[in-house]
LOMARTOR-389477 format. One record per residue: residue number from 1; residue in one letter; x, y, z of N, C-alpha, C in turn; chain. Coordinates in Angstrom, 1 decimal. Each point is the difference from the previous one (the first is absolute). Layout:
BEGIN
NUM|A|X|Y|Z|X|Y|Z|X|Y|Z|A
...
REM end
This chain:
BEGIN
1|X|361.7|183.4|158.4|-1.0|-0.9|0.2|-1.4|0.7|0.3|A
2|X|0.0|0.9|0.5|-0.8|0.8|0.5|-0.6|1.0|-1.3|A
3|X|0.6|0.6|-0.8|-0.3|0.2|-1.5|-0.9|-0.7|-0.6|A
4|X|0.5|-1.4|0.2|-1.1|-1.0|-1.0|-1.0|-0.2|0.4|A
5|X|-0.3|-0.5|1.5|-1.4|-0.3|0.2|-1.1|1.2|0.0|A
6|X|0.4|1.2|-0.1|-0.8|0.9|-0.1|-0.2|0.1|-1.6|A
7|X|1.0|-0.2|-0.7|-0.3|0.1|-1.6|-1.1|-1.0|-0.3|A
8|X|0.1|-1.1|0.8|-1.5|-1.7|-0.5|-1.2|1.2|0.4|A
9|X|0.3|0.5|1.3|-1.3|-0.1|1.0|-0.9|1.1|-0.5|A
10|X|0.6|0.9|-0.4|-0.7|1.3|0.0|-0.9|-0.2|-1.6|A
11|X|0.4|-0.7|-0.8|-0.7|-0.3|-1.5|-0.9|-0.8|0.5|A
12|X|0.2|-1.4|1.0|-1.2|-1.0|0.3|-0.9|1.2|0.4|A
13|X|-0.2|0.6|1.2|-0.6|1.2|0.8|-0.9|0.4|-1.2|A
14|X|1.0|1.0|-0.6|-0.8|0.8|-0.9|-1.3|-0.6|-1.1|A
15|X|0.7|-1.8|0.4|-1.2|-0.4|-1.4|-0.9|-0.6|0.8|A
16|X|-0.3|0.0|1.3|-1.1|-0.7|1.0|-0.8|1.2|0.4|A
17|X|0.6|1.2|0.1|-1.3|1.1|0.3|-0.4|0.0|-1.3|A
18|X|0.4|-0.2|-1.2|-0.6|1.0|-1.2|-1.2|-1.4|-0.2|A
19|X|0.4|-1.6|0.2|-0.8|-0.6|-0.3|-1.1|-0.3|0.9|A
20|X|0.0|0.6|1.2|-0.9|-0.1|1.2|-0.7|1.4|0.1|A
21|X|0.1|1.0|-0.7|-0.7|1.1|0.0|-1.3|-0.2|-1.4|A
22|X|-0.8|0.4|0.6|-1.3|0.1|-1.2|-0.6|1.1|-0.1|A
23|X|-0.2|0.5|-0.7|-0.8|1.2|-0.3|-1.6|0.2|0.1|A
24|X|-0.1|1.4|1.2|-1.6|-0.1|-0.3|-0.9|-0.1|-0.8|A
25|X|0.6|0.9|-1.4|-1.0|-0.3|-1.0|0.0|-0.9|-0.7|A
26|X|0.4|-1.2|0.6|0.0|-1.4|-0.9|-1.8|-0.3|0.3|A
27|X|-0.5|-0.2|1.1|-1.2|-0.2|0.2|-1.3|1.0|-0.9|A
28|X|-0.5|-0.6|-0.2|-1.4|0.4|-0.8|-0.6|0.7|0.9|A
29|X|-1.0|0.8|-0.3|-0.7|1.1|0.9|-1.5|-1.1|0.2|A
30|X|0.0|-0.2|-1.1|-1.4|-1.4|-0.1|-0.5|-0.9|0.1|A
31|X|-0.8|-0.6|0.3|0.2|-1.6|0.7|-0.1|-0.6|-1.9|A
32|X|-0.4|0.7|-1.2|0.1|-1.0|-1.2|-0.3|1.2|-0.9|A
33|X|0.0|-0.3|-1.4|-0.1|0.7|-0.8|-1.8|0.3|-0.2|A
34|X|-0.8|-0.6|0.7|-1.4|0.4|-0.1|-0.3|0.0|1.3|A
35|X|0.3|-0.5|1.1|-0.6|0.7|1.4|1.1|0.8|0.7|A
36|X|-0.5|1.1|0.3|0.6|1.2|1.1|-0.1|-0.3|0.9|A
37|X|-0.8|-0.8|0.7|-0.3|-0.2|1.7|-0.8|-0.8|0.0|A
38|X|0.4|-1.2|1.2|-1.1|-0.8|0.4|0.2|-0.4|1.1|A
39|X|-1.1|-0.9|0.9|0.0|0.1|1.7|-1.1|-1.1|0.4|A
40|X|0.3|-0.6|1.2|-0.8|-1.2|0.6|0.3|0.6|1.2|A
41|X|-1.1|-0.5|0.7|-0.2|0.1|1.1|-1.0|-0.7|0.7|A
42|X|0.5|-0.8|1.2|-0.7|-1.4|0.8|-0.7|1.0|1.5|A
43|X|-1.2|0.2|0.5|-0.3|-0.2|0.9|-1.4|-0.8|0.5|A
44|X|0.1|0.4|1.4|-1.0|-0.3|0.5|-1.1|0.4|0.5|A
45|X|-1.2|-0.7|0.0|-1.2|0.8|0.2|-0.1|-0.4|1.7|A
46|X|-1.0|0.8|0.4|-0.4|-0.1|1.3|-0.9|-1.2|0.7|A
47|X|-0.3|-0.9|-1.5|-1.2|-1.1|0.2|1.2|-1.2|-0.5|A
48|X|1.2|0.2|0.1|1.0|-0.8|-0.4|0.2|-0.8|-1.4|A
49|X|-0.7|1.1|-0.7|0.0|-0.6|-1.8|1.2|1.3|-0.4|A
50|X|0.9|-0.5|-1.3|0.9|0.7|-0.2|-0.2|1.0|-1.0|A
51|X|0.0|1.1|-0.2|0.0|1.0|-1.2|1.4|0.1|-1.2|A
52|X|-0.5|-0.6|-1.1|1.3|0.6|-1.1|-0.1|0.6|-0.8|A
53|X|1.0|1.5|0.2|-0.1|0.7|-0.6|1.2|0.4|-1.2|A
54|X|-0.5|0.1|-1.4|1.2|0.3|-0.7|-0.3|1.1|-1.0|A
55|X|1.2|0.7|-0.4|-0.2|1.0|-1.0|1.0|-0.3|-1.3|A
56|X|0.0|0.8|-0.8|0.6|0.0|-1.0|0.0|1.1|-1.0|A
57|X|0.9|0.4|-0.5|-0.1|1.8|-0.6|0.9|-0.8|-1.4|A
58|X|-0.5|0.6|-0.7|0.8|-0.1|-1.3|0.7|1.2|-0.8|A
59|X|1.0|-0.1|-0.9|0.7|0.9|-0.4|-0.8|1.2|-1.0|A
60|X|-1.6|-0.8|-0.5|-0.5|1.0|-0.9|-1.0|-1.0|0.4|A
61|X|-1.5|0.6|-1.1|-1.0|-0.9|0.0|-0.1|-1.1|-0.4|A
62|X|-0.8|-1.1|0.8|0.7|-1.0|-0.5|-1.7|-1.2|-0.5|A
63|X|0.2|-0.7|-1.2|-0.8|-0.8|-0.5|-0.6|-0.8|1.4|A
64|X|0.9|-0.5|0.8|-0.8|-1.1|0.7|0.9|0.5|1.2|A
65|X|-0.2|0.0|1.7|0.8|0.7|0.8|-0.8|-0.9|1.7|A
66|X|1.3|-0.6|0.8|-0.9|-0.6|0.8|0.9|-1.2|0.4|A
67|X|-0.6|-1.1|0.6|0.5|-1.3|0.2|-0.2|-1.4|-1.0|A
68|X|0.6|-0.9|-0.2|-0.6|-0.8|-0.5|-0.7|-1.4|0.7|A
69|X|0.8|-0.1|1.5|-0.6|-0.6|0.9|0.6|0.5|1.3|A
70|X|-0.8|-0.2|1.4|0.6|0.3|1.0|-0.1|-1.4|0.8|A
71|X|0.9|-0.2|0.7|0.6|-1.4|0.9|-0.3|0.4|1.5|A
72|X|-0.2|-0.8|0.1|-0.3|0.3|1.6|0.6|-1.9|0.6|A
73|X|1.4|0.6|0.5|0.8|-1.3|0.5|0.2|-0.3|1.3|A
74|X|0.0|-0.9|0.7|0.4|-0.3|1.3|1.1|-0.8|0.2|A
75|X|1.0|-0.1|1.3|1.6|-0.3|0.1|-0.5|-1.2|1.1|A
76|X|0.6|-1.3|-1.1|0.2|-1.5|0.8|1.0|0.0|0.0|A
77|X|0.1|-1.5|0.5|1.7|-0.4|0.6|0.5|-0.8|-1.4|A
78|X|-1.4|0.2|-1.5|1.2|-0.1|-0.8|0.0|1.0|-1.2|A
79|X|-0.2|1.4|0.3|-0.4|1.2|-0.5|-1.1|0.7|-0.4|A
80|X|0.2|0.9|-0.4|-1.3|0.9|-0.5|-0.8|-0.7|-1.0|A
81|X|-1.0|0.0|0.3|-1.1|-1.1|-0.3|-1.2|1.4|-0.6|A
82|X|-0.7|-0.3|-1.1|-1.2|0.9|-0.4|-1.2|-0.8|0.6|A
83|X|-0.6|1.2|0.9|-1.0|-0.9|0.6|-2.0|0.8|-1.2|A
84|X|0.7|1.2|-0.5|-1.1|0.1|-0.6|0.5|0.9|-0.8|A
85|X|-0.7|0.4|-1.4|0.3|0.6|-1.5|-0.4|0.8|-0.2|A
86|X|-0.5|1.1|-0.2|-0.7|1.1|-0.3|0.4|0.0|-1.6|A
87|X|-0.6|0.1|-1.0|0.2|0.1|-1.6|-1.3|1.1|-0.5|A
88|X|0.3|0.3|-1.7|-1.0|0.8|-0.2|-0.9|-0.7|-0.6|A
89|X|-0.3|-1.1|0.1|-1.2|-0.8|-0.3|-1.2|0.5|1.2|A
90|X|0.4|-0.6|0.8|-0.6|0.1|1.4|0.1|1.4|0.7|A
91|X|0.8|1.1|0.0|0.3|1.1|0.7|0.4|1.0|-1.0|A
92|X|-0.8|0.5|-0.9|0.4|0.8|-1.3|0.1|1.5|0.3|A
93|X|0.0|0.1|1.3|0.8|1.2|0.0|1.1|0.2|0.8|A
94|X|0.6|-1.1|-0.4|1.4|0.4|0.5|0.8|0.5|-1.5|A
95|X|-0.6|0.3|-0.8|0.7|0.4|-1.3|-1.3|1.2|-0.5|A
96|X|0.6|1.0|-0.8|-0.5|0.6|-0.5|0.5|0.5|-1.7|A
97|X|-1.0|1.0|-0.8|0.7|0.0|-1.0|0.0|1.8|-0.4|A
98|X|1.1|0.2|-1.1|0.0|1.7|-0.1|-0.3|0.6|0.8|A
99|X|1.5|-0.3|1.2|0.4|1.1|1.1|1.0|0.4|0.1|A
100|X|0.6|0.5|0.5|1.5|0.2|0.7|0.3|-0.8|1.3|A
101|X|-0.8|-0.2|0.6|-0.3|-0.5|1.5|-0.6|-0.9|0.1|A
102|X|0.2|-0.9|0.9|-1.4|-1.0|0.8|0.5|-0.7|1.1|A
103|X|-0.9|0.4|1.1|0.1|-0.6|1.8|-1.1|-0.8|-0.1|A
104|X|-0.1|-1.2|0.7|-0.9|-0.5|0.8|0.0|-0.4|1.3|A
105|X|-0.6|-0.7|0.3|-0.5|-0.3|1.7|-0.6|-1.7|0.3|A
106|X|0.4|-0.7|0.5|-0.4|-1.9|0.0|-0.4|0.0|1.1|A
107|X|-0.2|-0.4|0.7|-0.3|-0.6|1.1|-0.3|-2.0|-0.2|A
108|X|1.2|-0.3|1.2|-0.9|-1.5|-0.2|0.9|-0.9|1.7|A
109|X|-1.2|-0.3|0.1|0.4|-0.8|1.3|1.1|-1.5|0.0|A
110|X|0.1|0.3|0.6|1.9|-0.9|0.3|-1.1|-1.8|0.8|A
111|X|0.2|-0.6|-0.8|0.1|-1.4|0.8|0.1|-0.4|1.2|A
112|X|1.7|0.3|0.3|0.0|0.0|1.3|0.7|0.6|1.0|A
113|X|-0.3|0.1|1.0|0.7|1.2|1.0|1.3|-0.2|0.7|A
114|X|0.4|1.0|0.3|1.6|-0.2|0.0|1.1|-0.2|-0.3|A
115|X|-0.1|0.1|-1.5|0.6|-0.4|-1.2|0.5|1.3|-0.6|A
116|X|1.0|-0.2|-0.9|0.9|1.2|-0.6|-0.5|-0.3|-1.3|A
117|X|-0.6|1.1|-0.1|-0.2|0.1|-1.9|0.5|1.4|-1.1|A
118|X|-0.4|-0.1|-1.2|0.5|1.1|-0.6|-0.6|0.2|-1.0|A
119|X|-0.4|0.6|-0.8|-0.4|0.6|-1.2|1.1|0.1|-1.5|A
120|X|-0.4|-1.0|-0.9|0.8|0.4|-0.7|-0.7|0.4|-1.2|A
121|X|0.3|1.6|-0.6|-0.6|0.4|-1.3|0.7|0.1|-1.4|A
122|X|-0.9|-1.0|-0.9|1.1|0.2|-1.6|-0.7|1.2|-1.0|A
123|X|0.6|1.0|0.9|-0.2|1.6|-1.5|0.3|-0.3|-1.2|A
124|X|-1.4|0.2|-0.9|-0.1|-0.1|-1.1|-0.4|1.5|-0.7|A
125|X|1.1|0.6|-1.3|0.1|1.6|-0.2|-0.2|-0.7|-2.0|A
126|X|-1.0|0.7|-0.4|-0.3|-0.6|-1.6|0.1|1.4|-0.9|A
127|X|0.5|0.7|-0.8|0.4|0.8|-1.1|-0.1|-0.9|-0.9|A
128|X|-0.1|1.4|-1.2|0.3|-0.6|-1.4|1.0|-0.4|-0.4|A
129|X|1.0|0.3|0.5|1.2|-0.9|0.2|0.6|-1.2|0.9|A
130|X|-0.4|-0.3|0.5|-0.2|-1.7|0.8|-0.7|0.3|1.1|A
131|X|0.4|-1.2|1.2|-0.3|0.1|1.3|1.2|-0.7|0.4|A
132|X|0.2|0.7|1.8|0.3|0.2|0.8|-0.6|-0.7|1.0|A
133|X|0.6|-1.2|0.6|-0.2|-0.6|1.4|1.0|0.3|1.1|A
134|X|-0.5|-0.2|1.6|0.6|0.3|1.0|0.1|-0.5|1.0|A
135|X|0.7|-0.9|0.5|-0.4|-0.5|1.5|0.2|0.3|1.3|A
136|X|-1.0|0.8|0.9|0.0|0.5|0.6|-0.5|-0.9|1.7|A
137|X|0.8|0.3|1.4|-0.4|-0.9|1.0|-0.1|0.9|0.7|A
138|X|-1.1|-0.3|1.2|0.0|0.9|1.3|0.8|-0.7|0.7|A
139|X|0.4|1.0|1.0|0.4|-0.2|1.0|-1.2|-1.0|0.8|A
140|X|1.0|-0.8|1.1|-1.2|-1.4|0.5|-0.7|0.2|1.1|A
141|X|-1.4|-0.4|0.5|-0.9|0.5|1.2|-0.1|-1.5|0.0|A
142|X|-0.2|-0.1|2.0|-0.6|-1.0|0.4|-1.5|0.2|-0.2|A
143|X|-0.9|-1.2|-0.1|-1.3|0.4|0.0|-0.6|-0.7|1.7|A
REM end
């Protein structure tokens, strides 16, 4: 009796580690096939307006390199709500063109106080071979 249950148990075993182990190099080293790195970041100024800062590095030089809008959201009781837009109509340097790189810097005052908000940025990466979008969120600050 004792023979058999070990003959079931040890094959189930052997097929639950091999399907629950994953390999490191399954993950990509890259956030996409045209950006290498990118980054948000929410704070605060000392006059209680918030600074957003984002970067973006691309894998080579790139036709168009940058955001295509940045979000600036605040948290109700019935979600994250955009309380203002940043686009490159209105804010044309949040994108740049034939770089490898591009950071900028926002600033914009919060509505209202006390409140949890966040920054959300859509990275926009343009080659001769397509584009590359990204959605990126800060971490959240009360204002």
């Amino acid at each position: 009796m004792k023979k058999k249950w070990s003959v079931h148990i040890l094959p189930m075993l052997l097929c639950m580690v091999m399907l629950c182990s994953i390999p490191a190099h399954a993950m990509e080293a890259r956030a996409s096939t045209r950006i290498a790195h990118s980054t948000v970041t929410l704070s605060k100024k000392s006059n209680g307006d918030f600074s957003i800062f984002f970067s973006v590095q691309g894998v080579g030089k790139m036709d168009v390199i940058g955001a295509s809008s940045v979000e600036v959201q605040r948290n109700t009781i019935f979600g994250w709500i955009t309380e203002y837009t940043f686009t490159t109509s209105d804010t044309p340097e949040i994108q740049s063109e034939s770089k490898f790189q591009h950071n900028a810097t926002l600033t914009y005052s919060p509505l209202f106080e006390g409140k949890e908000y966040r920054a959300v940025v859509m990275i926009y990466v343009k080659d001769a071979s397509g584009v590359t979008t990204q959605r990126l969120e800060s971490k959240t600050l009360n204002s």
